[in-house]
VOPAGU-2260 file (C-alpha; in pm, 1 decimal, decimal comma):
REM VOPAGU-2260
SITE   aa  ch    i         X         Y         Z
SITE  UNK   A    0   11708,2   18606,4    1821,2
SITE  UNK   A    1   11857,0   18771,1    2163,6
SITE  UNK   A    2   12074,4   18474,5    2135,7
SITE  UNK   A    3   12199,9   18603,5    1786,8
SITE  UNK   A    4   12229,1   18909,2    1931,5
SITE  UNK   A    5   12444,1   18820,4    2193,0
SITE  UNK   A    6   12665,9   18636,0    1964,6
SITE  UNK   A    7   12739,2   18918,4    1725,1
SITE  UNK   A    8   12793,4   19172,8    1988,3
SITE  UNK   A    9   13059,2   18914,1    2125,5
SITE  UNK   A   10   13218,3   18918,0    1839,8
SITE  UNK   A   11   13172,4   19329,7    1735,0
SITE  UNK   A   12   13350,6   19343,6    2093,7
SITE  UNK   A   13   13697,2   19080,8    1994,8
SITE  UNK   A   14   13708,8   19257,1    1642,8
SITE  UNK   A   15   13736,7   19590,8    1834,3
SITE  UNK   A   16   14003,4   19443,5    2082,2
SITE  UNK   A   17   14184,9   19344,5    1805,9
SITE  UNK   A   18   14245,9   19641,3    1641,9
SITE  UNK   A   19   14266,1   19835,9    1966,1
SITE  UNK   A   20   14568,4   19595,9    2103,0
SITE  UNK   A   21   14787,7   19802,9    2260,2
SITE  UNK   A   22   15150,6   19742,5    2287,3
SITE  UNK   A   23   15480,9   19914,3    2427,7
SITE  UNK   A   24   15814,9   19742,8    2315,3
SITE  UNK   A   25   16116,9   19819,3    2478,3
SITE  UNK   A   26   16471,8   19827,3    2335,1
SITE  UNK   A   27   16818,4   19851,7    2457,8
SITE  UNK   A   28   16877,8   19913,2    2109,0
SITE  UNK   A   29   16600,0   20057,9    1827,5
SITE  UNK   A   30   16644,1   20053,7    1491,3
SITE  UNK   A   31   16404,0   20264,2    1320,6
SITE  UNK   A   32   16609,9   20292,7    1009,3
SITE  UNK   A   33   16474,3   20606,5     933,4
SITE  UNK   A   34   16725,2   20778,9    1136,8
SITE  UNK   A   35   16987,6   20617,6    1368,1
SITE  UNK   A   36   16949,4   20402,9    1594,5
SITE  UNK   A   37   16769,9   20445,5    1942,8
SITE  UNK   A   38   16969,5   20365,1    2304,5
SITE  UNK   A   39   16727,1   20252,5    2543,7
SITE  UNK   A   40   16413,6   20319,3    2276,8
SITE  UNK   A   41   16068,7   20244,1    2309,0
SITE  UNK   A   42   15778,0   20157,2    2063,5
SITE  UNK   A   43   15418,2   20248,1    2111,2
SITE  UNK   A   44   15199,0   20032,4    1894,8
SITE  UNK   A   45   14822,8   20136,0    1892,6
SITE  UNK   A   46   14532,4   19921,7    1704,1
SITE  UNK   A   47   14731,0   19744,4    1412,7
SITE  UNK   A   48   14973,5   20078,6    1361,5
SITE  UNK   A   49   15288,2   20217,0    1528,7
SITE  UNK   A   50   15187,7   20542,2    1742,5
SITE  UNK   A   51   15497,4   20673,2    1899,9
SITE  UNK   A   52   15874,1   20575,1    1846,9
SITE  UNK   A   53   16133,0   20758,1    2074,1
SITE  UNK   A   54   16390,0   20742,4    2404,0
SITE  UNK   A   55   16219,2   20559,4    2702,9
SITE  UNK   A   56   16349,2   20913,3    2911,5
SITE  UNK   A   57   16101,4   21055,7    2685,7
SITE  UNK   A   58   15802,0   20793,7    2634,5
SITE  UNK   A   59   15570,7   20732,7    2916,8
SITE  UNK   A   60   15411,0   20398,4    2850,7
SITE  UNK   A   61   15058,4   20376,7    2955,2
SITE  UNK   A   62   14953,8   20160,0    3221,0
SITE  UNK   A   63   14722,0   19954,8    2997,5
SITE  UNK   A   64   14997,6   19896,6    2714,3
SITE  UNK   A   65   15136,3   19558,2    2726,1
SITE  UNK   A   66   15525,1   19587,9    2775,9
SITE  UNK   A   67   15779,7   19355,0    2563,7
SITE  UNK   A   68   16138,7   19374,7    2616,4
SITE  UNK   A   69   16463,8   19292,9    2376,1
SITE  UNK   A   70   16770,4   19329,7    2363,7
SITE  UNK   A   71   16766,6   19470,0    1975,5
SITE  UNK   A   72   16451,2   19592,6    1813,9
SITE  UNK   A   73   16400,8   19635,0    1463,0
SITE  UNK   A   74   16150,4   19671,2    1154,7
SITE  UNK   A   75   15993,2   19366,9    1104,6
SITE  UNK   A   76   16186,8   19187,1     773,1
SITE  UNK   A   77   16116,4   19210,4     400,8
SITE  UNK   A   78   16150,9   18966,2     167,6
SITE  UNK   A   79   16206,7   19126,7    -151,6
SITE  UNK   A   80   16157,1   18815,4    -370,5
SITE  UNK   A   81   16045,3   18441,7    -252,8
SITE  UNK   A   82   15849,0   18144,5    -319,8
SITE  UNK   A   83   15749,8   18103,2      -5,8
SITE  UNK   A   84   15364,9   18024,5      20,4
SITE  UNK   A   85   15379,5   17895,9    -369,4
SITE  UNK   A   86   15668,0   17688,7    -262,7
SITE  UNK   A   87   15531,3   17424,7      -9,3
SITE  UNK   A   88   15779,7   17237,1     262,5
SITE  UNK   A   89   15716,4   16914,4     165,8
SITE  UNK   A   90   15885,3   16921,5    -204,4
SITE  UNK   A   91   15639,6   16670,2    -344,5
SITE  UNK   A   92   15445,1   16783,7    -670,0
SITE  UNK   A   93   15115,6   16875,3    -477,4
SITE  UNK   A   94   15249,5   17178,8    -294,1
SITE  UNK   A   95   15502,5   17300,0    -555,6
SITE  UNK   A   96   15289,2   17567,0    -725,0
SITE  UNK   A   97   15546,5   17817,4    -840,8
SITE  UNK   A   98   15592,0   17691,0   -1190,2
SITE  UNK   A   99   15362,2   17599,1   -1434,2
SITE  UNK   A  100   15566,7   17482,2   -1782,7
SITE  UNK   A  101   15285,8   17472,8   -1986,3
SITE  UNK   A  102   15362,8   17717,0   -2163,1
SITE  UNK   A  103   15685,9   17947,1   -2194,0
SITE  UNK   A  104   15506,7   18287,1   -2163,8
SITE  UNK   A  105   15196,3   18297,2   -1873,0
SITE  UNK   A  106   15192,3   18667,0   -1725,3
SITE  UNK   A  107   14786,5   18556,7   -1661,7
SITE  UNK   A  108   14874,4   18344,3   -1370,8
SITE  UNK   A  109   14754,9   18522,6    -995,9
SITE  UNK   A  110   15034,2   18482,6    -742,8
SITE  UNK   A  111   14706,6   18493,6    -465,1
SITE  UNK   A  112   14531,4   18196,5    -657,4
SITE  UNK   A  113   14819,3   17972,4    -569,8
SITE  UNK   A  114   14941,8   18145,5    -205,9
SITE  UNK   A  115   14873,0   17859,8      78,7
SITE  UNK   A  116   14937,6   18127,7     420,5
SITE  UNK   A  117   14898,3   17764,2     623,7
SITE  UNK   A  118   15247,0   17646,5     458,9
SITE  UNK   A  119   15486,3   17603,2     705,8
SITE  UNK   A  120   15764,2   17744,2     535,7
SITE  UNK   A  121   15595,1   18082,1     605,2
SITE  UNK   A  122   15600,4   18029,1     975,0
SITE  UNK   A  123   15941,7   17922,1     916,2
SITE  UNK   A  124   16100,3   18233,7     825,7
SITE  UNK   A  125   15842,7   18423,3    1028,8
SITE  UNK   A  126   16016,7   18360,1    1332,9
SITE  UNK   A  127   16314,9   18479,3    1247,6
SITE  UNK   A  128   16185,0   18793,6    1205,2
SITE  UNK   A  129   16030,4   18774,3     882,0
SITE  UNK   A  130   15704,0   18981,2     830,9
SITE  UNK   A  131   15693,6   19100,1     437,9
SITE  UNK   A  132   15712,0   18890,1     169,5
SITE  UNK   A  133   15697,6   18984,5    -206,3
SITE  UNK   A  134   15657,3   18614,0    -331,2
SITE  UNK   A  135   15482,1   18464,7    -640,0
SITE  UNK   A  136   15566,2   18289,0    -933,0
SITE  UNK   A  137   15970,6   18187,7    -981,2
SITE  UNK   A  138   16228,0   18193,2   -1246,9
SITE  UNK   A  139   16246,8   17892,4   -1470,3
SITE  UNK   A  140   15993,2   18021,2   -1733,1
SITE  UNK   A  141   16045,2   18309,3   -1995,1
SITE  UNK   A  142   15774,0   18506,3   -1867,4
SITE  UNK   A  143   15622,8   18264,8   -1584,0
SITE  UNK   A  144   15356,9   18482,6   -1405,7
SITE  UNK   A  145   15227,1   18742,8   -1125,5
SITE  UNK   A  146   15408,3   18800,8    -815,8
SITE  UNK   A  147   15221,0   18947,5    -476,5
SITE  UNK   A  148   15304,3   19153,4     -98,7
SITE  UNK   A  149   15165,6   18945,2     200,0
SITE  UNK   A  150   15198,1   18920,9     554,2
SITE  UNK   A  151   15325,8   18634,0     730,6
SITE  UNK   A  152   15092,0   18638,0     995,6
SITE  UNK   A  153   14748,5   18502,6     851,6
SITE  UNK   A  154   14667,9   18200,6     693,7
SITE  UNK   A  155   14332,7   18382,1     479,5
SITE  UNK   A  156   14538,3   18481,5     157,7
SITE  UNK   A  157   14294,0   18807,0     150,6
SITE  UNK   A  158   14365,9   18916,8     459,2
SITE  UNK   A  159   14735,9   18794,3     395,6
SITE  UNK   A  160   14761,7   19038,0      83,8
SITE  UNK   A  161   14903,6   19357,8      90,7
SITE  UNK   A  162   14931,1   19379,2    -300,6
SITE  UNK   A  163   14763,5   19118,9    -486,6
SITE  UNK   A  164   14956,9   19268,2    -797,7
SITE  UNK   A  165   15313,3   19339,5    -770,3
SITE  UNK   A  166   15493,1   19262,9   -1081,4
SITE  UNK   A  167   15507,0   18971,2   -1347,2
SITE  UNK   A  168   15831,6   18722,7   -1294,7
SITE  UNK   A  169   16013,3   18649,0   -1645,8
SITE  UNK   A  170   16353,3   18472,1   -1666,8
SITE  UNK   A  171   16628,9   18557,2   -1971,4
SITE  UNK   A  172   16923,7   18290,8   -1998,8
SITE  UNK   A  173   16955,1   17963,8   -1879,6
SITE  UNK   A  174   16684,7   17899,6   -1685,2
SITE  UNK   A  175   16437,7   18001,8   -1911,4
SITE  UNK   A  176   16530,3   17761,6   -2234,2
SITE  UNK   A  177   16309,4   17510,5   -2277,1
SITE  UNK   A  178   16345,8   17122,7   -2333,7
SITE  UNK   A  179   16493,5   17027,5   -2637,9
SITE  UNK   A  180   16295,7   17078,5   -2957,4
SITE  UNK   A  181   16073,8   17364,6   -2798,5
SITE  UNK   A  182   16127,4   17728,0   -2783,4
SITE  UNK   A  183   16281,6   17918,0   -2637,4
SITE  UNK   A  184   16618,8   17728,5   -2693,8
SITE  UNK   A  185   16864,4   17992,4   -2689,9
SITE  UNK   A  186   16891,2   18404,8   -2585,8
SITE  UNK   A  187   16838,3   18542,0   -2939,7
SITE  UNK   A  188   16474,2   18347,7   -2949,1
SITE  UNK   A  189   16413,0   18400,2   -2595,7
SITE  UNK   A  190   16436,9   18826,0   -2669,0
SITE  UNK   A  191   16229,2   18762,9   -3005,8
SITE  UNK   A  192   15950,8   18605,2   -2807,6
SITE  UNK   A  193   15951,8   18868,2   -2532,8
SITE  UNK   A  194   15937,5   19133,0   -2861,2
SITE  UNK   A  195   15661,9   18926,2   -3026,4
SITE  UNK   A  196   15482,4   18929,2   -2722,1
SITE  UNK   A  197   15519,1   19356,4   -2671,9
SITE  UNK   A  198   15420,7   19394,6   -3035,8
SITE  UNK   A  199   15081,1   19207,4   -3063,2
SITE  UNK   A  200   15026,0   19418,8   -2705,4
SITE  UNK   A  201   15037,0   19750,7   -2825,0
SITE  UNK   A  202   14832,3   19690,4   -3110,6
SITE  UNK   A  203   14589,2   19473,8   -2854,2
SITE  UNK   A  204   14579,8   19799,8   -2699,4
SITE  UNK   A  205   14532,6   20067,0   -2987,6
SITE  UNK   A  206   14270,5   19875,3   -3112,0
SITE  UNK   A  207   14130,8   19804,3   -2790,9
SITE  UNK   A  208   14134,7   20159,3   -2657,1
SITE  UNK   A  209   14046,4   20306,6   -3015,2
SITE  UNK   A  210   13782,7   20117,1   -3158,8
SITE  UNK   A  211   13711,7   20157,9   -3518,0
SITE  UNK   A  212   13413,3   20339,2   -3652,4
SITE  UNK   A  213   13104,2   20094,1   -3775,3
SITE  UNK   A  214   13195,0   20276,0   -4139,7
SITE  UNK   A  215   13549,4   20136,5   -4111,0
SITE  UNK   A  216   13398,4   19796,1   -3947,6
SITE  UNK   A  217   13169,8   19738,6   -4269,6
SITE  UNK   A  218   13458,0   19817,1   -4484,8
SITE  UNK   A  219   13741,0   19598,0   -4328,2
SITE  UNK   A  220   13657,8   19359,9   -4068,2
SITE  UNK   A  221   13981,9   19329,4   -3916,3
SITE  UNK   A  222   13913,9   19637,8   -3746,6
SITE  UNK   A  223   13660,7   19487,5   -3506,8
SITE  UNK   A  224   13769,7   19492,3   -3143,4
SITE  UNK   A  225   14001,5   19237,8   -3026,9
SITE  UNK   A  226   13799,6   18974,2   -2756,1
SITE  UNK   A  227   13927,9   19005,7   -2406,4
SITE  UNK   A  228   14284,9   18813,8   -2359,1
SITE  UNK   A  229   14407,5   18823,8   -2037,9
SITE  UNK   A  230   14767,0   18686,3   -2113,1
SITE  UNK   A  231   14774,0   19007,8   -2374,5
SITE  UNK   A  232   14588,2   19256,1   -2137,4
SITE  UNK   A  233   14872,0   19196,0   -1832,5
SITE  UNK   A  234   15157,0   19231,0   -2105,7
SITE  UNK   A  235   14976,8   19563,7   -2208,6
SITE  UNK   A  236   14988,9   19706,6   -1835,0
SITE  UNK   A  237   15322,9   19617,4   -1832,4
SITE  UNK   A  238   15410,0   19851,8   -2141,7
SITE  UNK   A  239   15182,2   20099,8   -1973,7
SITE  UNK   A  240   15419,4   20129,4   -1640,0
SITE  UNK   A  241   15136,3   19994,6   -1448,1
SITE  UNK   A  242   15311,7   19651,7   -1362,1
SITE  UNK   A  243   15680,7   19642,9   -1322,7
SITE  UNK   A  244   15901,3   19305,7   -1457,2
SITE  UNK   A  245   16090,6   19162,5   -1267,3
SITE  UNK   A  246   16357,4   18972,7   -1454,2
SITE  UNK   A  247   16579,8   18661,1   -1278,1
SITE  UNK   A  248   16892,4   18695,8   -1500,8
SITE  UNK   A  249   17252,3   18619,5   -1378,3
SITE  UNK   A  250   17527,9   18662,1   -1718,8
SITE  UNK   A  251   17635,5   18999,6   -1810,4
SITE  UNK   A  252   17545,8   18963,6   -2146,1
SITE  UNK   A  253   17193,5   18904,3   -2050,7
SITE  UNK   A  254   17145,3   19172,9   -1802,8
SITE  UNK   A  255   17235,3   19385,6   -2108,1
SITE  UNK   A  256   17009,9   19267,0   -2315,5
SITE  UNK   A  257   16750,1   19314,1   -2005,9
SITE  UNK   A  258   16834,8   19657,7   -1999,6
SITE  UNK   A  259   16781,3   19744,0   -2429,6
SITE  UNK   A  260   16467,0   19551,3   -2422,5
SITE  UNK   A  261   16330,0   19747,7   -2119,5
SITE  UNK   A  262   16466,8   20042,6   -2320,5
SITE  UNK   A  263   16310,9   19946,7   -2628,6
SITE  UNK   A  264   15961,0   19917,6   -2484,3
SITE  UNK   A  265   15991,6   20160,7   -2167,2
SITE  UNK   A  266   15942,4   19898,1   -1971,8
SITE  UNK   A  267   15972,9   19964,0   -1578,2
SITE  UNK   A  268   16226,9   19624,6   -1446,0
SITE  UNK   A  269   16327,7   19540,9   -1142,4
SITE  UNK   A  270   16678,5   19316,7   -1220,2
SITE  UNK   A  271   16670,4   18994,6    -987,7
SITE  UNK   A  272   16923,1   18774,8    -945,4
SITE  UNK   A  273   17239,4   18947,0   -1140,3
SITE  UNK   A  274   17537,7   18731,0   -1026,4
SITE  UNK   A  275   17755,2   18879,4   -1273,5
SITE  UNK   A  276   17604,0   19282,6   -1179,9
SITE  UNK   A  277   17942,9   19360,7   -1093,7
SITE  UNK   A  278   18069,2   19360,3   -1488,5
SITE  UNK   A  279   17806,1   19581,4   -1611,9
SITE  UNK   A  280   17759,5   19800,4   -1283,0
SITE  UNK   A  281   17810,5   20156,1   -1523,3
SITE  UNK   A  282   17536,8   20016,6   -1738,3
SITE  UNK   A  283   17290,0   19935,0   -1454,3
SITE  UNK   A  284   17356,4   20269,1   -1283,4
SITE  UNK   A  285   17269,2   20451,4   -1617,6
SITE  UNK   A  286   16965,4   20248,2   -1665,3
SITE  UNK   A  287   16827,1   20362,2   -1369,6
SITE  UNK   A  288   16642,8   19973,6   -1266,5
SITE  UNK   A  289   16693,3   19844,4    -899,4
SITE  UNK   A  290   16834,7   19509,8    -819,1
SITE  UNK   A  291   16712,8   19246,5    -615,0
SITE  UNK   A  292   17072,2   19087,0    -531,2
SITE  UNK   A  293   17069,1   18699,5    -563,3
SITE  UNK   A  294   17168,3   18532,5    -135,6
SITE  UNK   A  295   17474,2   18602,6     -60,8
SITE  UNK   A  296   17536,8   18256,8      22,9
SITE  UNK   A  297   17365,2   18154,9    -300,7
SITE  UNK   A  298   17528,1   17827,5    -480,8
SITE  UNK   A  299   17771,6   17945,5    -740,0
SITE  UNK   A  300   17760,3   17708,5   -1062,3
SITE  UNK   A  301   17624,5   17722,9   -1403,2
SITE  UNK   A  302   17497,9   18091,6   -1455,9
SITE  UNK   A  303   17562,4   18168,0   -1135,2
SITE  UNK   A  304   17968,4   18050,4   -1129,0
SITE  UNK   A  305   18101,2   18383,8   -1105,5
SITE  UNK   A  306   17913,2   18519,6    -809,5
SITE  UNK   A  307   18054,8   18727,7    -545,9
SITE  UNK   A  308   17975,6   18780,5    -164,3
SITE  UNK   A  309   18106,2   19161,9    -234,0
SITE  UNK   A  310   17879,5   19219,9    -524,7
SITE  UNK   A  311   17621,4   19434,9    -275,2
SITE  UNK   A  312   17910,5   19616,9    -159,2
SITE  UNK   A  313   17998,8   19741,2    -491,1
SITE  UNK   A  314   17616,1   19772,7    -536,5
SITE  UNK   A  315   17615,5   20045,7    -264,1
SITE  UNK   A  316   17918,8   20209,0    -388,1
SITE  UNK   A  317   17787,6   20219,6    -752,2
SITE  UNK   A  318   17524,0   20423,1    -581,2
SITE  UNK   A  319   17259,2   20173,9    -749,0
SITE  UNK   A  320   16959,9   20087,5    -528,6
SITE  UNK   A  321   16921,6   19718,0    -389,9
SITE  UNK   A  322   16780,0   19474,3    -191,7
SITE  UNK   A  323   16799,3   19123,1     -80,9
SITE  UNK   A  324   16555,7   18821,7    -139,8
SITE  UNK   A  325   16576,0   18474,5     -48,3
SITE  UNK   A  326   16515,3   18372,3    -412,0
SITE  UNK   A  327   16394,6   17974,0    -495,2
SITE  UNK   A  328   16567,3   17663,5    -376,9
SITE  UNK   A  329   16504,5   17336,9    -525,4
SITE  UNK   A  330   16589,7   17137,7    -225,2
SITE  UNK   A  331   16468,9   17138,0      88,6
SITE  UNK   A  332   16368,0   17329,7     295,4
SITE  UNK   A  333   16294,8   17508,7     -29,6
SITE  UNK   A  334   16391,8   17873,6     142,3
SITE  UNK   A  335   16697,8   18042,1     216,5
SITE  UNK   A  336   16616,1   18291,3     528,0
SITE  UNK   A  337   16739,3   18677,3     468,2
SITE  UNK   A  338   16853,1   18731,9     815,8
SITE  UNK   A  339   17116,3   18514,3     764,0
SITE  UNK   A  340   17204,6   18657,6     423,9
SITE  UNK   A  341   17222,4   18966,8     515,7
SITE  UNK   A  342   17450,2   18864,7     807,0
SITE  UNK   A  343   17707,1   18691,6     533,1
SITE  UNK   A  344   17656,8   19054,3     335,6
SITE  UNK   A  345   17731,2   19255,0     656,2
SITE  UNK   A  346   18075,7   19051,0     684,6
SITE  UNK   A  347   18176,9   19100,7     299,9
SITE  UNK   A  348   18164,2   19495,6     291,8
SITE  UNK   A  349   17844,6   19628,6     410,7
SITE  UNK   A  350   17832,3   19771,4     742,4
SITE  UNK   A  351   17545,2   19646,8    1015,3
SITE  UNK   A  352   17289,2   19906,5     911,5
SITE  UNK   A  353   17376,9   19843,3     545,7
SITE  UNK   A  354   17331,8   19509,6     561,7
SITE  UNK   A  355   16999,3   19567,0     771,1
SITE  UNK   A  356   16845,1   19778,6     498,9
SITE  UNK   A  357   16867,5   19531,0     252,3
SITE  UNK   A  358   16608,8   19346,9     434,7
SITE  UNK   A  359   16392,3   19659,6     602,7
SITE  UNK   A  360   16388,1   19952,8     428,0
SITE  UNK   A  361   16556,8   19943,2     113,0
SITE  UNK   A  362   16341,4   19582,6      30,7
SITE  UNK   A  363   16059,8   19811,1      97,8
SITE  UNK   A  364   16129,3   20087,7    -120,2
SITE  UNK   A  365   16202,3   19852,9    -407,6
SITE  UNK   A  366   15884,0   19679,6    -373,3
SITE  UNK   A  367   15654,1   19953,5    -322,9
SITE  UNK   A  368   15519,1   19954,5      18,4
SITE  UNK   A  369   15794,3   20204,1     162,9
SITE  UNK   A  370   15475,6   20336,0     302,9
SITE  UNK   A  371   15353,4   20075,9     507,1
SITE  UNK   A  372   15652,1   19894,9     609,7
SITE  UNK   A  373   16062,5   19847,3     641,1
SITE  UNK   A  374   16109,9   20157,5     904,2
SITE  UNK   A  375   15967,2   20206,6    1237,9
SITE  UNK   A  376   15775,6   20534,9    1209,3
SITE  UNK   A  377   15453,0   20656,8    1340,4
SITE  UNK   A  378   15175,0   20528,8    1137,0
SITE  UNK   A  379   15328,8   20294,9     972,7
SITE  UNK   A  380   15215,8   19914,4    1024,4
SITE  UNK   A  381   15283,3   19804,4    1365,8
SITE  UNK   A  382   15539,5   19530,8    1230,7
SITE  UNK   A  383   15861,2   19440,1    1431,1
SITE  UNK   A  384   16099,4   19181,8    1508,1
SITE  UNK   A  385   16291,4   19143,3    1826,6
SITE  UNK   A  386   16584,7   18965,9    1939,7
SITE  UNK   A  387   16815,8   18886,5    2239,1
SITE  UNK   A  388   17097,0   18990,5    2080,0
SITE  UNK   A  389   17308,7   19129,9    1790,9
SITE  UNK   A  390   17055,1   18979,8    1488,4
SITE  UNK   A  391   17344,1   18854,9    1273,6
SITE  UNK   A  392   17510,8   18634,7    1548,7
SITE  UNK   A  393   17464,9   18317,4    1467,1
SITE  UNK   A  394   17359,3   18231,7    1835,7
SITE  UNK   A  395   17097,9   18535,7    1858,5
SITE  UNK   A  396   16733,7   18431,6    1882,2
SITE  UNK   A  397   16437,5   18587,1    1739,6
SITE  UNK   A  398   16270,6   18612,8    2067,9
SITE  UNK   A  399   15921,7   18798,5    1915,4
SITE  UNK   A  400   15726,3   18889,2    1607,0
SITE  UNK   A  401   15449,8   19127,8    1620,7
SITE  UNK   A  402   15248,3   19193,3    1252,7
SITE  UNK   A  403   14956,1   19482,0    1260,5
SITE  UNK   A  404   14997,9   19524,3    1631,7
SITE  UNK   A  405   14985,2   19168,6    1763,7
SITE  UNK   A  406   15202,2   18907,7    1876,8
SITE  UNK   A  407   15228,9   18628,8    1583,1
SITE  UNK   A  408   15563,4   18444,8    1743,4
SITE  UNK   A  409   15757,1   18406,5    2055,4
SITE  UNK   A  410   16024,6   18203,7    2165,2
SITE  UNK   A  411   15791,3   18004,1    2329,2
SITE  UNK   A  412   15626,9   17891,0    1998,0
């Protein structure tokens, strides 16, 4: 029994020195970007949340704060959309969990039923700077399930989930027909489906929500309640505004037709992908949906053929809100990393801060967790990344990560 005892308060004692870690990290250069940049700035981290943020002429670190130095410190990275954790390094069948083509329409299927935090793609892009992700499910399915916010750091998908929920992934165009002989086979059926599917939800919901009297049950028995249907149920929050969709679509003519079926149904959409954004960018604006802007470096062909590298610079001049994302390769090593995205974006019209937000504090807004991370603020999570250099030289290293306070990557390992 005493040796129980002894045990547990060992362990009461490393749980509290966890959350009590204490850090101070040091910047010639600070980007908050919640303001401008910092000369000689320092960060106070405290427990697993950012306490102070400021000049070092006007910070006095503690003597018990653990110092880290860098030549450039900034939020740590967002992810706005990936596959990462679904989508396992080894590109063999049994780690490839992003896509199940079952079925066309699956909004049912839990992005943290599938997330593997022990992948090593998420280590991967975790030290380069990476601490946000908003991965899940991926295009190649009309409507082919949930998507999720998680941390980089842990390899416990509870304790790596920020929002188990985020939206439901759906594709329109190309890479959501079906083989041959099987629907959807072209856009007009694809948009009928997606209707169908909005249709039997609302009246899922009325009757759901409004059960009939047992007078109007003995006299018409359609009017019992409907059983539980979880496919239905997710489609119904969805038309609700409780879960936004995101939608991978690249042609014009299909972001349009995004746009009148979110209309149509009031649907809250977050556009991903849009190669072609830069042909409809008066109809986006008035829609009022962020984008998620395909890599810059992204292979142009197929859908994708008339890409640009200056499409987020005419994003930020439309005045249209946007992020970048990594998006889903199908070749190794199944991730593209947003650092070096953003870099590409910085060179083709967006200046260094512009480019940075994409991947801090603008991926955080569009996600929903603008109040936990992409700016380095006092109480937000302590979550930075820090470099020996300018982040978008190619020859810059990623020389620390800290998530929630602690120190998750070096450049030692």
């Amino acid at each position: 029994m005493r040796r129980t005892r002894f045990v547990l308060a060992c362990l009461a004692c490393a749980s509290t020195a966890f959350l009590e870690a204490q850090l101070a990290i040091r910047g010639d250069k600070v980007y908050t970007m919640s303001g401008p940049p910092i000369a000689d700035g320092v960060v106070l981290v405290r427990g697993s949340k950012i306490e102070r943020v400021g000049r070092a002429s006007e910070i006095s670190i503690p003597s018990d704060y653990k110092l880290l130095r860098a030549k450039v410190v900034t939020p740590g990275l967002v992810d706005a959309h990936s596959t990462v954790g679904l989508t396992g390094y080894l590109n063999q069948p049994h780690d490839q969990d992003m896509l199940e083509k079952s079925a066309p329409i699956q909004p049912e299927l839990r992005a943290i039923d599938a997330y593997d935090g022990r992948d090593r793609l998420v280590g991967y892009i975790r030290g380069f700077g990476v601490t946000t992700i908003h991965t899940g499910h991926g295009p190649g399915a009309l409507i082919s399930g949930q998507t999720m916010i998680a941390k980089t750091a842990y390899d416990n998908v509870e304790r790596a989930t920020m929002v188990p929920l985020a939206m439901v992934a759906a594709t329109l165009g190309e890479g959501a027909r079906a083989e041959t002989g099987k629907s959807p086979g072209t856009r007009a059926k694809m948009i009928a489906m997606l209707r169908e599917e909005f249709i039997k939800a609302q009246e899922y919901s009325r009757k759901r929500e409004k059960p009939a009297t047992e007078k109007e049950k003995d006299k018409d028995k359609d009017k019992e309640p409907p059983a539980r249907d979880l496919r239905t149920e997710m489609t119904a929050r969805m038309l609700k505004g409780e879960v936004p969709l995101l939608v991978t679509v690249h042609r014009a003519n299909d972001i349009l037709s995004t746009i009148r079926l979110g209309q149509e149904f009031h649907l809250k959409i977050v556009l991903d992908g849009v190669a072609e954004a830069y042909l409809v960018l008066p109809e986006i604006k008035a829609s009022g949906y962020p984008v998620i802007l395909h890599p810059t470096m992204y292979r142009s062909g197929g859908e994708t053929e008339n890409l640009s590298m200056t499409t987020a610079a005419k994003l930020r001049d439309a005045g249209i809100p946007f992020a970048l994302e990594s998006g889903f390769e199908d070749y190794v090593p199944k991730t593209r990393v947003i650092l070096f995205e953003a870099a590409i974006a910085a060179a083709n019209g967006l200046s260094f801060e512009e480019a940075l937000a994409t991947i801090t504090a603008s991926a955080a807004r569009i996600i929903g967790v603008w109040d936990r991370v992409g700016s380095l603020d006092a109480g937000k999570d302590g979550d930075l990344a820090l470099y020996d250099g300018d982040p978008f030289e190619y020859t810059t290293h990623c020389t620390g990560v800290v998530i929630d306070g602690q120190v998750v990557s070096t450049a030692q390992n």
